[in-house]
FITORLUM-371565 format. One line per 4 residues: number of its first residue (from 1); their letters; for each residue x, y, z of C-alpha. Coordinates in steps of 0.2 Angstrom, whole numbers. Layout:
<rs>
NUM) A) X:Y:Z; ...
</rs>
This chain:
<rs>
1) XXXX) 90:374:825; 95:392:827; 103:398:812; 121:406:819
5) XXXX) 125:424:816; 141:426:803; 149:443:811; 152:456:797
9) XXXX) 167:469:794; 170:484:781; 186:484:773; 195:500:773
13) XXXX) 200:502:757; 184:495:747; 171:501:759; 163:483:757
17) XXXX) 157:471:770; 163:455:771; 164:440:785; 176:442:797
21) XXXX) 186:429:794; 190:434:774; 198:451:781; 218:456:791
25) XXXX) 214:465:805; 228:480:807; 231:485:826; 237:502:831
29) XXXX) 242:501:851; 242:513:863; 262:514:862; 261:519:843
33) XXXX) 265:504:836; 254:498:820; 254:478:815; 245:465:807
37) XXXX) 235:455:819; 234:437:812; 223:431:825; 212:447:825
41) XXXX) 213:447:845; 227:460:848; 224:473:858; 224:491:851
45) XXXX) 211:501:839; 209:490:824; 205:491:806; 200:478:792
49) XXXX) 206:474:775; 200:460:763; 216:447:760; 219:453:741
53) XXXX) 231:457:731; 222:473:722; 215:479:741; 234:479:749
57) XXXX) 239:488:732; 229:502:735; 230:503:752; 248:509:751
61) XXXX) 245:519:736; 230:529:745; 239:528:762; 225:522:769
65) XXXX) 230:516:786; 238:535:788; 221:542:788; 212:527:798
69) XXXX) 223:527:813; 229:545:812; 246:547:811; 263:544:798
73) XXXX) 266:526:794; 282:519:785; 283:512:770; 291:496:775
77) XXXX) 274:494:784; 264:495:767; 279:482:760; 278:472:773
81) XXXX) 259:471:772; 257:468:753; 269:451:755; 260:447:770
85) XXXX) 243:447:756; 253:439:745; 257:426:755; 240:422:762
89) XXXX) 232:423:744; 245:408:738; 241:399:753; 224:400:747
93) XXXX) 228:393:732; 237:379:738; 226:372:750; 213:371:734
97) XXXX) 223:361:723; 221:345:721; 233:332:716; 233:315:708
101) XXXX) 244:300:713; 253:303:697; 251:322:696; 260:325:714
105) XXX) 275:335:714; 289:322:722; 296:328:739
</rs>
């Protein structure tokens, strides 16, 4: 059995690989517009950053993106970004917890 191939990104803040599925992908478009691209198929110049807390931190800090794509990006951006991380890190979580029939929070 062939062994498939698991494709591999660098983050742009840490400089470290990772699979692609463990990363954001960030677009920048042809009209200027910069986003976050859940599914990773958007169409634009793209750049990757691993879903944690610390790598979103310093992405706004270092203004990483500004450098990457070239140009002056918001601030609300970087917010935006960081709850996105956020977001996506508790979802994480959650879908790792376990529960028994006694334990489970009542709905």
């Amino acid at each position: 059995m062939k062994i498939k191939k698991i494709p591999l990104r660098k983050s742009v803040v840490s400089n470290t690989q990772f699979p692609k599925k463990e990363l954001l992908r960030i677009v920048y478009n042809k009209a200027g517009e910069i986003s976050i691209d859940p599914t990773g198929k958007a169409a634009g110049r793209g750049a990757y950053i691993a879903i944690k807390n610390d790598e979103a931190q310093q992405a706004k800090q270092k203004r990483v993106f500004d450098r990457v794509f070239q140009t002056q990006i918001a601030d609300h951006f970087y917010d935006e970004l960081i709850l996105y991380v956020d977001h996506q890190v508790e979802r994480e979580k959650l879908a790792t917890v376990t529960y028994s029939i006694d334990e489970a929070p009542e709905i």
